[in-house]
mmJSON file of the N, C-alpha and C atoms, coordinates in Angstrom:
{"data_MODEL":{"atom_site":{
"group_PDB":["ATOM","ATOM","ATOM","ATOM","ATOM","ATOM","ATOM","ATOM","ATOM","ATOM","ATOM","ATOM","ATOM","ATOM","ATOM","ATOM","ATOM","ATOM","ATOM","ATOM","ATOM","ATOM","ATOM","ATOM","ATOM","ATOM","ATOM","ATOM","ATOM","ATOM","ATOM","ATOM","ATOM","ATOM","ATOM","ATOM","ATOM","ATOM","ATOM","ATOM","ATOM","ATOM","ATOM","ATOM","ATOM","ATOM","ATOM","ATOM","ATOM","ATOM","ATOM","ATOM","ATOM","ATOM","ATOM","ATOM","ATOM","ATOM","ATOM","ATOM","ATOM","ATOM","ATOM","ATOM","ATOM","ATOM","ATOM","ATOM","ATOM","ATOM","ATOM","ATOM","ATOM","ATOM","ATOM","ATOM","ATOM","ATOM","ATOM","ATOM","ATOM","ATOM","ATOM","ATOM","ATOM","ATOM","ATOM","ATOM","ATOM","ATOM","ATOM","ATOM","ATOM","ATOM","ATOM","ATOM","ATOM","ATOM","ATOM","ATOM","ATOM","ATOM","ATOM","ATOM","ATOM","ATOM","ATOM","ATOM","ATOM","ATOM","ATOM","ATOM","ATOM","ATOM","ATOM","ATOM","ATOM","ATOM","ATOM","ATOM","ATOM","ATOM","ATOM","ATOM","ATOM","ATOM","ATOM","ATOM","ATOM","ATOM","ATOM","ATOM","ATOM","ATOM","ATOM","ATOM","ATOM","ATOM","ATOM","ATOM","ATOM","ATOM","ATOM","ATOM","ATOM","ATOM","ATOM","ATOM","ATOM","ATOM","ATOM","ATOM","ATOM","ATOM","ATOM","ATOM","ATOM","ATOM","ATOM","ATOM","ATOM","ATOM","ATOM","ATOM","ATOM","ATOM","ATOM","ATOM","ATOM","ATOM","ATOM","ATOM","ATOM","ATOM","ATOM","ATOM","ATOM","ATOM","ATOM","ATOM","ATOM","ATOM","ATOM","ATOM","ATOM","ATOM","ATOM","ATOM","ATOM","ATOM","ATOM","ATOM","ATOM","ATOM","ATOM","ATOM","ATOM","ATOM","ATOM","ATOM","ATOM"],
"id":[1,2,3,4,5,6,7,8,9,10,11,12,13,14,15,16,17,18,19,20,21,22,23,24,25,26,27,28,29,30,31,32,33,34,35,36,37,38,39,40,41,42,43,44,45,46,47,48,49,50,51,52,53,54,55,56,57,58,59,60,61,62,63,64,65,66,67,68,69,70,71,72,73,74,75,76,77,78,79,80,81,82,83,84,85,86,87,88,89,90,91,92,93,94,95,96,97,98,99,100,101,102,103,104,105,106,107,108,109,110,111,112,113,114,115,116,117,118,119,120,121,122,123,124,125,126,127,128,129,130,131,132,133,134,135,136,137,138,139,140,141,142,143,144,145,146,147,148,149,150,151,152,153,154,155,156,157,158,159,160,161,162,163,164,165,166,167,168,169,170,171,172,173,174,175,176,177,178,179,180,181,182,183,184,185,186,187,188,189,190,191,192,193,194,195,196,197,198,199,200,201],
"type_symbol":["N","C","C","N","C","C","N","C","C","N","C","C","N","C","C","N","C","C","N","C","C","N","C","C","N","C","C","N","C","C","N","C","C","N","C","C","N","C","C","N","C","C","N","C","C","N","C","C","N","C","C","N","C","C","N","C","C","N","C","C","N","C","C","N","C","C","N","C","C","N","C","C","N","C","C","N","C","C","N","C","C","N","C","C","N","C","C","N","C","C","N","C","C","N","C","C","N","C","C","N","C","C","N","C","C","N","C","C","N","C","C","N","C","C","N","C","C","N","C","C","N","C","C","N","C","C","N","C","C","N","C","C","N","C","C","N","C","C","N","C","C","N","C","C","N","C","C","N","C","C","N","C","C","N","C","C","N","C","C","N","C","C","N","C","C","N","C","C","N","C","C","N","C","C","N","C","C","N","C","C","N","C","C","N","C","C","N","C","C","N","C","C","N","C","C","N","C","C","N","C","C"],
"label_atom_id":["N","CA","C","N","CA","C","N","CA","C","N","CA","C","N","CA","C","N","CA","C","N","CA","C","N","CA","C","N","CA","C","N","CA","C","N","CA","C","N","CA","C","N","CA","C","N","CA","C","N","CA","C","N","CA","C","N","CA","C","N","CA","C","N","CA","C","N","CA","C","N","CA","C","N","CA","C","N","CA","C","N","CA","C","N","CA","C","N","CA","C","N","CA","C","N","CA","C","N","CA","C","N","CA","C","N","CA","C","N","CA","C","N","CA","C","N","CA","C","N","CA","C","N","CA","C","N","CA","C","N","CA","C","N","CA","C","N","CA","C","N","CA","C","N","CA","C","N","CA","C","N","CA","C","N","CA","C","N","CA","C","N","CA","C","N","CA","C","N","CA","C","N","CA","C","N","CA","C","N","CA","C","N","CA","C","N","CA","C","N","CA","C","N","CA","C","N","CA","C","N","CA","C","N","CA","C","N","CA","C","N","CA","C","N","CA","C","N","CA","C","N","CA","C","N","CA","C","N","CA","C","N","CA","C"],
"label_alt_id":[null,null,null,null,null,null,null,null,null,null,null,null,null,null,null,null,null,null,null,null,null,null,null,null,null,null,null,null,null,null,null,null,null,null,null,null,null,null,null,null,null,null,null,null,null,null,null,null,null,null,null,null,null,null,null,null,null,null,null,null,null,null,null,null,null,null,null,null,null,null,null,null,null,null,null,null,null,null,null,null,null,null,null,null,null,null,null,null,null,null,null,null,null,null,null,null,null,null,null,null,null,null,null,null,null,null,null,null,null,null,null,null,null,null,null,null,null,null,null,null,null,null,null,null,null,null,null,null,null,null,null,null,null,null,null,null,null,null,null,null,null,null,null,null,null,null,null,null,null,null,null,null,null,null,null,null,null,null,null,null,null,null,null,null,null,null,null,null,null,null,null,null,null,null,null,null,null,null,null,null,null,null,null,null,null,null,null,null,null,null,null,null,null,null,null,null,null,null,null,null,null],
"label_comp_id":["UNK","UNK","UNK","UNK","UNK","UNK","UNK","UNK","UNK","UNK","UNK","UNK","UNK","UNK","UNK","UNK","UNK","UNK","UNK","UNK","UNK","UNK","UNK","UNK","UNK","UNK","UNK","UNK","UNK","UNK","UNK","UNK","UNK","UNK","UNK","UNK","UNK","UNK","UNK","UNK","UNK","UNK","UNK","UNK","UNK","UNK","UNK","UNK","UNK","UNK","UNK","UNK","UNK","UNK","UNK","UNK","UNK","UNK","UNK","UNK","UNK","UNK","UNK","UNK","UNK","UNK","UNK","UNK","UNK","UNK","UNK","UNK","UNK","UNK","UNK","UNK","UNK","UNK","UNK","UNK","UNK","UNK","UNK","UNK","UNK","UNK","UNK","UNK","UNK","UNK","UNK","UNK","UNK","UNK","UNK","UNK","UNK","UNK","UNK","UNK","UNK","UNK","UNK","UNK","UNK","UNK","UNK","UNK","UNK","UNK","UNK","UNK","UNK","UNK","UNK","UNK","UNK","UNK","UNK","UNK","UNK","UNK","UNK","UNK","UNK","UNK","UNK","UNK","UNK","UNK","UNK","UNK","UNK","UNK","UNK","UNK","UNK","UNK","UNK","UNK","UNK","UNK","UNK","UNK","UNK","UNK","UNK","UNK","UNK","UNK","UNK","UNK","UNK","UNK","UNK","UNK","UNK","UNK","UNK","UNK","UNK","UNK","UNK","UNK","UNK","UNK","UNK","UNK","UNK","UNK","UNK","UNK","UNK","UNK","UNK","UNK","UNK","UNK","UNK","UNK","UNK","UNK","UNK","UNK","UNK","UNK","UNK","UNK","UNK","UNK","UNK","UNK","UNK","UNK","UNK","UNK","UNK","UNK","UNK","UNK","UNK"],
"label_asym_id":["A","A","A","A","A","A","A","A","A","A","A","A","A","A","A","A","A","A","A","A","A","A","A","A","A","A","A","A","A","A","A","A","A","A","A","A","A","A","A","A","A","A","A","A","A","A","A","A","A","A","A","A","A","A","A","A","A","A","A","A","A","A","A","A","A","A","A","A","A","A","A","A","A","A","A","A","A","A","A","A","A","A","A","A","A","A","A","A","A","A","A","A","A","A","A","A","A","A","A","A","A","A","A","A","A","A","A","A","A","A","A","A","A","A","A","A","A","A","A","A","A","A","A","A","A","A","A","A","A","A","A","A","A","A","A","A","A","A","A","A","A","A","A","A","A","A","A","A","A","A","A","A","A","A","A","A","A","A","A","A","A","A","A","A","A","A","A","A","A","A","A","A","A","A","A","A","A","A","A","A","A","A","A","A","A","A","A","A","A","A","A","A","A","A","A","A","A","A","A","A","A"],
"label_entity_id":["1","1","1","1","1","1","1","1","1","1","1","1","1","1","1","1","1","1","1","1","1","1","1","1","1","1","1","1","1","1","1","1","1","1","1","1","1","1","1","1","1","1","1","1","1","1","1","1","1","1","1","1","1","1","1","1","1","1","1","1","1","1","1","1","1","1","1","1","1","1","1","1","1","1","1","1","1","1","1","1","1","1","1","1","1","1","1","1","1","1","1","1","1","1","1","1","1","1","1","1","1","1","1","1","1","1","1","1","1","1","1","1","1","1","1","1","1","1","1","1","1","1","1","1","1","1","1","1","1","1","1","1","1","1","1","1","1","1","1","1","1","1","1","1","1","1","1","1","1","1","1","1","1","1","1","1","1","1","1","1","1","1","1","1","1","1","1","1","1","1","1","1","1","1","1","1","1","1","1","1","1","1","1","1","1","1","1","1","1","1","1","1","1","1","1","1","1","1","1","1","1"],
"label_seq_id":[1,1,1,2,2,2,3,3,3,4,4,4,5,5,5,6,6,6,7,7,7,8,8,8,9,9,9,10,10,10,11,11,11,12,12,12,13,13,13,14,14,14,15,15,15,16,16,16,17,17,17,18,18,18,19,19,19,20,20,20,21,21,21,22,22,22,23,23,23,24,24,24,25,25,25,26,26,26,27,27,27,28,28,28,29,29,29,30,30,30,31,31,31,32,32,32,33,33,33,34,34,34,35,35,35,36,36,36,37,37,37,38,38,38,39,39,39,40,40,40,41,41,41,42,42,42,43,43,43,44,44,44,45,45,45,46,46,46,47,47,47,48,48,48,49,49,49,50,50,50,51,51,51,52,52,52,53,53,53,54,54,54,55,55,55,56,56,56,57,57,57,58,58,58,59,59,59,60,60,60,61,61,61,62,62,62,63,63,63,64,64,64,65,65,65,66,66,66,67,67,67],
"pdbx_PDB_ins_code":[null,null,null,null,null,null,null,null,null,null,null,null,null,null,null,null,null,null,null,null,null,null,null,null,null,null,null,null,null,null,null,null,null,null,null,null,null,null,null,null,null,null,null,null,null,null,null,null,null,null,null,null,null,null,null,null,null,null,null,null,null,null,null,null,null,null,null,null,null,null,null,null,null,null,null,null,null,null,null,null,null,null,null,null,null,null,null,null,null,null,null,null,null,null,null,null,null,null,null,null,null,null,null,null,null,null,null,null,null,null,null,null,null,null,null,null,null,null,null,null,null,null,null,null,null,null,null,null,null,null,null,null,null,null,null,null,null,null,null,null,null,null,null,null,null,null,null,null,null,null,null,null,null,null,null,null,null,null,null,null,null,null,null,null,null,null,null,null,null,null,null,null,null,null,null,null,null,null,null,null,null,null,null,null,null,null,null,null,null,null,null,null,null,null,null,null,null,null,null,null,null],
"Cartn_x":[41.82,42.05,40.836,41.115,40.162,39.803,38.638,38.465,37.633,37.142,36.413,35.078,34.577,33.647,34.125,35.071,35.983,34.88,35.075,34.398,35.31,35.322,36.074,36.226,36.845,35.987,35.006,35.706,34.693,33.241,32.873,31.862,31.106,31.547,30.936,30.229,30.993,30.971,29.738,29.876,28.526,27.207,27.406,25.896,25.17,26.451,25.305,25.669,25.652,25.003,23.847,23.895,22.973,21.37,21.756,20.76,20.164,21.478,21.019,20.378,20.623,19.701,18.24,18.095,16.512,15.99,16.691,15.645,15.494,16.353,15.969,14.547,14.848,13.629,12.157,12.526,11.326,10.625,11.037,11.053,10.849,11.655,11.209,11.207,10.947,10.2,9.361,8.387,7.17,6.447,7.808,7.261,6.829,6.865,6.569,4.657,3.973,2.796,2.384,3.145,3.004,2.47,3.335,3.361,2.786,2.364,1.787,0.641,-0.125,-1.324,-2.273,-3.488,-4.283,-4.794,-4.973,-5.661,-4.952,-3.462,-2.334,-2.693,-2.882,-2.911,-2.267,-1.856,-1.291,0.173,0.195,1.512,2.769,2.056,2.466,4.203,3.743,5.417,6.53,5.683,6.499,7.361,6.354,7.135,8.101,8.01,9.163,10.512,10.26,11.326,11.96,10.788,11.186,12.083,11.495,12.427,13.872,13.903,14.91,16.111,16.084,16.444,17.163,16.457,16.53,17.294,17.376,18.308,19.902,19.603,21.064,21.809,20.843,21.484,21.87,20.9,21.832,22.837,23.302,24.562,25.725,25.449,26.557,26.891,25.957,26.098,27.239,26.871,27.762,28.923,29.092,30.454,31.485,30.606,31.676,32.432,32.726,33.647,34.788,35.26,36.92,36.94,35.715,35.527,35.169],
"Cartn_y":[12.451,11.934,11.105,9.965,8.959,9.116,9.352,9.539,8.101,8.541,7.078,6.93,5.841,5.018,5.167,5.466,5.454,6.057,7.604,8.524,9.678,10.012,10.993,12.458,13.438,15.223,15.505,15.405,16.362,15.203,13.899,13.028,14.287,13.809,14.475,16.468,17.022,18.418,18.137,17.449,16.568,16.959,15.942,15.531,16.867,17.54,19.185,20.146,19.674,20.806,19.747,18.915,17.906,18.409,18.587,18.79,20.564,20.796,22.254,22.699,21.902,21.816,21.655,20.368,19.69,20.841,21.278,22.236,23.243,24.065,25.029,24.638,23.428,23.2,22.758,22.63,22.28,23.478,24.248,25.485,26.739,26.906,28.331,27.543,27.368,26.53,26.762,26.358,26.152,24.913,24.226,22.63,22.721,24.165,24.254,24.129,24.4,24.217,23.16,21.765,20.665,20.276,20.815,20.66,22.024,23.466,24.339,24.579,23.714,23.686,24.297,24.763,24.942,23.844,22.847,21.475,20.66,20.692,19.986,20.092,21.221,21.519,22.439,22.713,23.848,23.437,22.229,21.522,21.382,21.152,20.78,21.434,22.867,23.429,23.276,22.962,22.577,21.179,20.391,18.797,18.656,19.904,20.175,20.614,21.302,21.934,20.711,20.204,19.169,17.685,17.744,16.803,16.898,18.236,18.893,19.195,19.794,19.483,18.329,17.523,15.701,15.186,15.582,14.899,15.701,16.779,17.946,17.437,16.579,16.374,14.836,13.814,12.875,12.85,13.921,14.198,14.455,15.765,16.419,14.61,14.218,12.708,11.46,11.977,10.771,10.811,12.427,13.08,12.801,12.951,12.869,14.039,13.585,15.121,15.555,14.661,15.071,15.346,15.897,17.173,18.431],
"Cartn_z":[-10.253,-8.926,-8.51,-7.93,-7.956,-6.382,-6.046,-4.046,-3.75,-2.335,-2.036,-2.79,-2.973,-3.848,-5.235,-5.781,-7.132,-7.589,-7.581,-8.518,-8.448,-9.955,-9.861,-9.187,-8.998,-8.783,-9.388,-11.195,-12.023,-12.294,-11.676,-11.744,-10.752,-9.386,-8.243,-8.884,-9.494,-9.939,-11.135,-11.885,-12.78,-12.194,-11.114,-10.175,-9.867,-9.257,-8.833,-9.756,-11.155,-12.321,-12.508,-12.484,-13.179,-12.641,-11.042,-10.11,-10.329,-10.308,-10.85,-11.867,-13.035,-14.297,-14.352,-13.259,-13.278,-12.362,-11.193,-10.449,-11.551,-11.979,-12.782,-13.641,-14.701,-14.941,-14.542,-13.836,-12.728,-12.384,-11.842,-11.009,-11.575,-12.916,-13.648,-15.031,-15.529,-16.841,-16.836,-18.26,-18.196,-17.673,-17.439,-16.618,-15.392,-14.957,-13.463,-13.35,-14.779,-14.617,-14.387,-14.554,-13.695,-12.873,-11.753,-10.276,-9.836,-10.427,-9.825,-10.203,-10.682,-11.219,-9.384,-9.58,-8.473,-8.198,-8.892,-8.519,-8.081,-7.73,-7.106,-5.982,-5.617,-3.843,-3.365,-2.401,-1.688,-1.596,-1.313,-0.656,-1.659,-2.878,-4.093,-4.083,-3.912,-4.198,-3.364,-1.943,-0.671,-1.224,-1.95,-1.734,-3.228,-3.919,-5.027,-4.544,-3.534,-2.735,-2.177,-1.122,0.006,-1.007,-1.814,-3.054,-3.548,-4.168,-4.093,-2.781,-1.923,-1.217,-0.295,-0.353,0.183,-1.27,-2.361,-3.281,-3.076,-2.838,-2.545,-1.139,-0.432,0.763,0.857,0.076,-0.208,-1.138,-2.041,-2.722,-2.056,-0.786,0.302,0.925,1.256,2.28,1.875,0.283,-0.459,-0.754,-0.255,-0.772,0.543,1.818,2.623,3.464,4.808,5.426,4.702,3.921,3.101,2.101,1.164,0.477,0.637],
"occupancy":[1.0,1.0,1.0,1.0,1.0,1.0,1.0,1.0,1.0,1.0,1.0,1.0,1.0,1.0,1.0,1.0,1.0,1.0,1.0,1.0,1.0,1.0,1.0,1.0,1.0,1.0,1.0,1.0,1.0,1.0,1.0,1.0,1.0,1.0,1.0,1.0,1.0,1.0,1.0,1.0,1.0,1.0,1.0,1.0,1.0,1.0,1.0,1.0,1.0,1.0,1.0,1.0,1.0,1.0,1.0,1.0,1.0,1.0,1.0,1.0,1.0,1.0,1.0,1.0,1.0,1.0,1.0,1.0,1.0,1.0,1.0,1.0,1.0,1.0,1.0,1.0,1.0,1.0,1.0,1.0,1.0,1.0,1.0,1.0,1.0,1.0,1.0,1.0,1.0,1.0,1.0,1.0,1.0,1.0,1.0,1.0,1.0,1.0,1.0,1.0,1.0,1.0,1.0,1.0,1.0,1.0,1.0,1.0,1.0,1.0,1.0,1.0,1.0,1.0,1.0,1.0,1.0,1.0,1.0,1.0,1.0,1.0,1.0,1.0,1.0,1.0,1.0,1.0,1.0,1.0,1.0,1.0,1.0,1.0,1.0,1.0,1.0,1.0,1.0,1.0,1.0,1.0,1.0,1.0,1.0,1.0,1.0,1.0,1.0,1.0,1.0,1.0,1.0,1.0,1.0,1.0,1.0,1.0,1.0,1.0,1.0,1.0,1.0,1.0,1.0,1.0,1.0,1.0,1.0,1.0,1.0,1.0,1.0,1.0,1.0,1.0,1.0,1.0,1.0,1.0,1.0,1.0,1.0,1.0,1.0,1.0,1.0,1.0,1.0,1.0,1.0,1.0,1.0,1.0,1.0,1.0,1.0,1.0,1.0,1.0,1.0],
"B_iso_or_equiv":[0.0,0.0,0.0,0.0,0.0,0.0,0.0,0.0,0.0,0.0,0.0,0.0,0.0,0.0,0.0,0.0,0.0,0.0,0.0,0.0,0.0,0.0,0.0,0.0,0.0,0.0,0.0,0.0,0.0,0.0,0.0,0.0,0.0,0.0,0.0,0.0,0.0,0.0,0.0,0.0,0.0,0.0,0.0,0.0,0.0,0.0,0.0,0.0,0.0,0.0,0.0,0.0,0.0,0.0,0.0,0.0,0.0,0.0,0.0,0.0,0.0,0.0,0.0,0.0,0.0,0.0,0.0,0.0,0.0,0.0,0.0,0.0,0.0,0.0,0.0,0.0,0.0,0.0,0.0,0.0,0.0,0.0,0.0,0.0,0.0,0.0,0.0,0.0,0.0,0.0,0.0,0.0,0.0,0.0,0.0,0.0,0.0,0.0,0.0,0.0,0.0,0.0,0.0,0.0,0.0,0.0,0.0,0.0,0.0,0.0,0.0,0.0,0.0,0.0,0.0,0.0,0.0,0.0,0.0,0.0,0.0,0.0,0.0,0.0,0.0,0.0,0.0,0.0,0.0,0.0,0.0,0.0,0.0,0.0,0.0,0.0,0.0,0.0,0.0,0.0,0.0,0.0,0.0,0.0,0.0,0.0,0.0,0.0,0.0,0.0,0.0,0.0,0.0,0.0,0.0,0.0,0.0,0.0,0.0,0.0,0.0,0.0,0.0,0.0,0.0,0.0,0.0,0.0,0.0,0.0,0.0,0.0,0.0,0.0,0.0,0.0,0.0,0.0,0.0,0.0,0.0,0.0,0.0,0.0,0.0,0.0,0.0,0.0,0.0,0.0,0.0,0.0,0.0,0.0,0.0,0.0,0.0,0.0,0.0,0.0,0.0],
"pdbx_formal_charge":[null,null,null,null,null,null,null,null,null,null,null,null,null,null,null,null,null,null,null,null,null,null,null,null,null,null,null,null,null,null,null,null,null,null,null,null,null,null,null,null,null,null,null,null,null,null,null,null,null,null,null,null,null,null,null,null,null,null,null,null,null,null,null,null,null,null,null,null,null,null,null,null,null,null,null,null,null,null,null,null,null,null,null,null,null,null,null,null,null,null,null,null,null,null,null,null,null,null,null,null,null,null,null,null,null,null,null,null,null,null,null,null,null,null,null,null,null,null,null,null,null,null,null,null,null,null,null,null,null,null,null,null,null,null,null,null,null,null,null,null,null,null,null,null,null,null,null,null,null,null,null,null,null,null,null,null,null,null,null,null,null,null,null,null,null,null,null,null,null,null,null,null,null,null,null,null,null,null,null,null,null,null,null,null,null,null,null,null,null,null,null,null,null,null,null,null,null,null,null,null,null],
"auth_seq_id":[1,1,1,2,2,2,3,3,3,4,4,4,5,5,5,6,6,6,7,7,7,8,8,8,9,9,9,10,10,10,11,11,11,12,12,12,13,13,13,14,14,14,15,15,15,16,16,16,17,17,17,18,18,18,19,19,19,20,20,20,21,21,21,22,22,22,23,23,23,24,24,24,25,25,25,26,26,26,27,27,27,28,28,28,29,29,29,30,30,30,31,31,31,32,32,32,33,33,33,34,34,34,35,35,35,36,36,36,37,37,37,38,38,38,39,39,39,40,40,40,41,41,41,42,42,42,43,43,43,44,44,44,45,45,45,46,46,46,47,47,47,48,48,48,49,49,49,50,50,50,51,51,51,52,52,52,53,53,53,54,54,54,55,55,55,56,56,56,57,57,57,58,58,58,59,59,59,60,60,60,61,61,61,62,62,62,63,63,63,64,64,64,65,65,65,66,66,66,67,67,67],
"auth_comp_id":["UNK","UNK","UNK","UNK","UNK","UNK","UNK","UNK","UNK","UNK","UNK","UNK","UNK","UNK","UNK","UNK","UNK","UNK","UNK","UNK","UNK","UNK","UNK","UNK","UNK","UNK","UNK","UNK","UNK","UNK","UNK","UNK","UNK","UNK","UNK","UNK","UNK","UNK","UNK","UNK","UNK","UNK","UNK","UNK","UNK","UNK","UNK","UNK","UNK","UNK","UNK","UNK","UNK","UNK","UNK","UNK","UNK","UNK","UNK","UNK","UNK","UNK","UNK","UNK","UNK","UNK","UNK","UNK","UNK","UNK","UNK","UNK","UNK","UNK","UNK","UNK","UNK","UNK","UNK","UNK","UNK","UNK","UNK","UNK","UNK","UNK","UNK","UNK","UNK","UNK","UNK","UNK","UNK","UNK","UNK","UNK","UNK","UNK","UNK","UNK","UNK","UNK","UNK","UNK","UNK","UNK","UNK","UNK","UNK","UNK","UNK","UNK","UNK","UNK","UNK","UNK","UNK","UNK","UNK","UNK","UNK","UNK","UNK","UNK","UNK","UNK","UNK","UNK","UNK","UNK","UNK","UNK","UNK","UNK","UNK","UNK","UNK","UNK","UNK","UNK","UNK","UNK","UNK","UNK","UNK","UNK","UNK","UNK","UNK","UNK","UNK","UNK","UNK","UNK","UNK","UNK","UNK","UNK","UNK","UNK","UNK","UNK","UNK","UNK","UNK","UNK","UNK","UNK","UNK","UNK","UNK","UNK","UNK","UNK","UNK","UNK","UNK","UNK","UNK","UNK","UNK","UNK","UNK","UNK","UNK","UNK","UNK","UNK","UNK","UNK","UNK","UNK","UNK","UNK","UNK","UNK","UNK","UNK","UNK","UNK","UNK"],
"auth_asym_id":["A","A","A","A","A","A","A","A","A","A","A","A","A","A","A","A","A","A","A","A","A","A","A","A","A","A","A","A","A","A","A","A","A","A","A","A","A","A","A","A","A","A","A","A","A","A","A","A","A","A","A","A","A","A","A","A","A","A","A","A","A","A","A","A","A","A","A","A","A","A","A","A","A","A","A","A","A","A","A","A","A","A","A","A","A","A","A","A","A","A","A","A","A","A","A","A","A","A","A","A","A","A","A","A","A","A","A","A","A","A","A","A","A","A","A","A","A","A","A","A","A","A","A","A","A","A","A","A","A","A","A","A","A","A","A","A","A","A","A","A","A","A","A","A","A","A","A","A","A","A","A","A","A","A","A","A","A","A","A","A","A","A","A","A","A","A","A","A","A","A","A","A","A","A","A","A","A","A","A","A","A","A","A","A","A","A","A","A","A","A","A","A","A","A","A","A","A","A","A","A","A"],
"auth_atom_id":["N","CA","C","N","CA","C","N","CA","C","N","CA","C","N","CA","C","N","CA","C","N","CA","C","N","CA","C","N","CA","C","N","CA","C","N","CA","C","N","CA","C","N","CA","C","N","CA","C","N","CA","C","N","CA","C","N","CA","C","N","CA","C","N","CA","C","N","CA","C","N","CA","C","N","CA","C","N","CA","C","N","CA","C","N","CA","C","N","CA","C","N","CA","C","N","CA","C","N","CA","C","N","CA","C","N","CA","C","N","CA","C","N","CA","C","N","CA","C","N","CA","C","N","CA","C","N","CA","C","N","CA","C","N","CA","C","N","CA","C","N","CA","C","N","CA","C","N","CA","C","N","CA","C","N","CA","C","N","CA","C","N","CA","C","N","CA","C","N","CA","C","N","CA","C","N","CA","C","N","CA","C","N","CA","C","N","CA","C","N","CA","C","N","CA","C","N","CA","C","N","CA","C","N","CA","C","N","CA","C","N","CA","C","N","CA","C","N","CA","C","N","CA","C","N","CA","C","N","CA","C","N","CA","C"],
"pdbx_PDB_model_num":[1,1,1,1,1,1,1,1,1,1,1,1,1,1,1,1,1,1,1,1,1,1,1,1,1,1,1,1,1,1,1,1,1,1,1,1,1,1,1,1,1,1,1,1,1,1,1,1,1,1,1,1,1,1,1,1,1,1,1,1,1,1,1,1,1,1,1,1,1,1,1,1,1,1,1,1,1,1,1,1,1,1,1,1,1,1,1,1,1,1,1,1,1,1,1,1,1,1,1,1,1,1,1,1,1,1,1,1,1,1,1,1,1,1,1,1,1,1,1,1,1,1,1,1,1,1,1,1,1,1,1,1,1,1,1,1,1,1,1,1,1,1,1,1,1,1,1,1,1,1,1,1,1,1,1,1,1,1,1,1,1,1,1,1,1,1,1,1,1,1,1,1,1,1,1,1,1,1,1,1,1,1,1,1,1,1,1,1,1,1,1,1,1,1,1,1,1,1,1,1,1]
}}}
């Protein structure tokens, strides 16, 4: 079923495993020593979140009230 901006369901269903994938790795990985290093800063994990987040919400945005 084709909705508005011609993308499919299972495209849209894609995007937030896709997203779900990278936070996971991000987040409980060992890639998290990255961004949680002590020399990052304090803020560091806030603006992984604050990233996250702000990508989950321009996803809900793109989707629309009629999903």
């Amino acid at each position: 079923m084709i909705r508005k901006g011609g993308e499919t369901a299972p495209q849209r269903g894609a995007e937030s495993a896709a997203l779900t994938g990278i936070a996971t790795v991000l987040l409980a990985s060992p890639a998290a020593v990255l961004w949680a290093a002590p020399a990052r800063g304090w803020w560091a994990p806030y603006l992984m979140w604050l990233l996250l987040i702000g990508v989950a919400a321009w996803l809900a945005h793109r989707r629309g009230h009629d999903d």
